[in-house]
C-alpha positions as CSV (number, residue, x, y, z in Angstrom):
1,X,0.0,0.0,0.0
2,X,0.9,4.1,-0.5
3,X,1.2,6.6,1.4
4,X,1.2,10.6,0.8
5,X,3.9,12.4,2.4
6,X,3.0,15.7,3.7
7,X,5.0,17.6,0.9
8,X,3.3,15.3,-1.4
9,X,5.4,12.4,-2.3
10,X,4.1,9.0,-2.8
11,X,6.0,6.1,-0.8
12,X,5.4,2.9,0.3
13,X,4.5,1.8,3.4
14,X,7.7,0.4,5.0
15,X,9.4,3.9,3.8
16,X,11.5,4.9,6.9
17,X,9.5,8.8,6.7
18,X,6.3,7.0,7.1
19,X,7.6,5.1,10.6
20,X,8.6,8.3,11.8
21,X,5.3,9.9,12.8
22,X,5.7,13.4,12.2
23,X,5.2,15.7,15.2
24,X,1.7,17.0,15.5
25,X,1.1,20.2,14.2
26,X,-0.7,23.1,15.8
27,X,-1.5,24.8,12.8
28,X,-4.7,23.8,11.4
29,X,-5.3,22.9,8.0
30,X,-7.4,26.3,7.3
31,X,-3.7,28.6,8.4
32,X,-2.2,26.4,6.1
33,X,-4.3,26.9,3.0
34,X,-4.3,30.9,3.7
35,X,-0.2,30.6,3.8
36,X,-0.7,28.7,0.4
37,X,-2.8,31.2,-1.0
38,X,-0.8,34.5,0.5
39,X,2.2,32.6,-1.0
40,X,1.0,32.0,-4.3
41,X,-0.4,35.8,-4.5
42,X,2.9,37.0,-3.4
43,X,4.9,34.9,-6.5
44,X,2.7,36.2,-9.2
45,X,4.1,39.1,-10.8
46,X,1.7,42.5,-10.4
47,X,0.9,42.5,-14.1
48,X,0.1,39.1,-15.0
49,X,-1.9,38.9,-11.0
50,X,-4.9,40.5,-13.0
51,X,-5.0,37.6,-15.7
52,X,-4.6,34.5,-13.2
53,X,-7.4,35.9,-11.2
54,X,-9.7,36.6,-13.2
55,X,-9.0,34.4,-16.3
56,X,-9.5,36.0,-19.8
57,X,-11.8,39.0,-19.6
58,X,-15.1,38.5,-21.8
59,X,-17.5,41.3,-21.2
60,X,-21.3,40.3,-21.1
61,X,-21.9,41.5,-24.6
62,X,-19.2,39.8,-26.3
63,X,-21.1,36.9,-25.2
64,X,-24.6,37.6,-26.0
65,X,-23.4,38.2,-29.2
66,X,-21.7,34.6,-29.7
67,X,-25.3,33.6,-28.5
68,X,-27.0,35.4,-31.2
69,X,-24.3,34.4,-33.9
70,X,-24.8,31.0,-32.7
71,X,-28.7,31.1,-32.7
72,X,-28.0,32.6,-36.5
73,X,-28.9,36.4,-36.3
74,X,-26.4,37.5,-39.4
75,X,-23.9,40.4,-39.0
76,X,-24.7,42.9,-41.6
77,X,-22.7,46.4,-42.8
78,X,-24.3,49.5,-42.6
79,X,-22.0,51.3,-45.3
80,X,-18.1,50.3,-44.2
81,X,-19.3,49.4,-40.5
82,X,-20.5,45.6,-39.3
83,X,-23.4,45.6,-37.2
84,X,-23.2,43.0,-34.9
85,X,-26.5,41.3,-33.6
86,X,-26.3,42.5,-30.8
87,X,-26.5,46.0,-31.7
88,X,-29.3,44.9,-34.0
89,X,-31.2,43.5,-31.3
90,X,-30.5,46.8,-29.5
91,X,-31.8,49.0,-32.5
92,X,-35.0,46.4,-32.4
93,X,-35.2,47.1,-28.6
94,X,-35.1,51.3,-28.3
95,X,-37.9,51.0,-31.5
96,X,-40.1,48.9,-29.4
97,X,-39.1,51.0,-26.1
98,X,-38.8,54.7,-27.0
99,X,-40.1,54.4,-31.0
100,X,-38.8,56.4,-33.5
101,X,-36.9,59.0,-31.4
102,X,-35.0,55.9,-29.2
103,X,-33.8,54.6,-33.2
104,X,-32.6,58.3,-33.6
105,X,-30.6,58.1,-30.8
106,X,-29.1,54.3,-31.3
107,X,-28.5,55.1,-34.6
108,X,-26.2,58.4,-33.2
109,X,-24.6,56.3,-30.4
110,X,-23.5,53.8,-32.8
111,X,-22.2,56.1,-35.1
112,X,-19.7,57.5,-32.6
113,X,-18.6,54.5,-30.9
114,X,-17.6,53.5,-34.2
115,X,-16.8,56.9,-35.2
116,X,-14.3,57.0,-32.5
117,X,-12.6,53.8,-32.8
């Protein structure tokens, strides 16, 4: 039969480390697991701490529109600019909420954020 070391190691059973009982801690397990984590925070460098903690950043629209390309709303070019559904479901949204005038102002808005990209 195995046993797991404390530092992780696999031996068997007769292993001379597993006789000796090591002495019993007075740490508990939780101190141990916030050391863990302080030390692995401390290790990462400040820049890439961002990216391991919060994993690739995907805002919420990027992925309501992979929803709605998946589904099969098209993209479609308004002169030299893609609409993406999602703006398309927006234009369909300020008709029905605010009519013509909330289309006016969509329209406007999505002029200038491409305007100023």
């Amino acid at each position: 039969m195995m046993k797991i070391l404390a530092n992780g190691e696999i031996v068997q059973d007769d292993d001379p480390r597993v006789q000796a009982k090591p002495q019993a801690s007075t740490r508990s397990a939780k101190q141990t697991t916030q050391d863990i984590r302080r030390h692995n925070v401390e290790t990462i460098p400040p820049n890439d701490a961002n990216v391991v903690a919060h994993g690739p950043s995907y805002s919420i629209f990027d992925t309501l529109n992979n929803q709605l390309v998946s589904v099969g709303v098209p993209t479609w070019n308004l002169g030299p600019y893609p609409v993406k559904p999602i703006v398309s479901v927006g234009f369909i949204l300020s008709i029905a909420v605010m009519g013509f005038r909330g289309l006016l102002f969509s329209g406007l808005l999505f002029f200038v954020v491409n305007y100023s990209q």
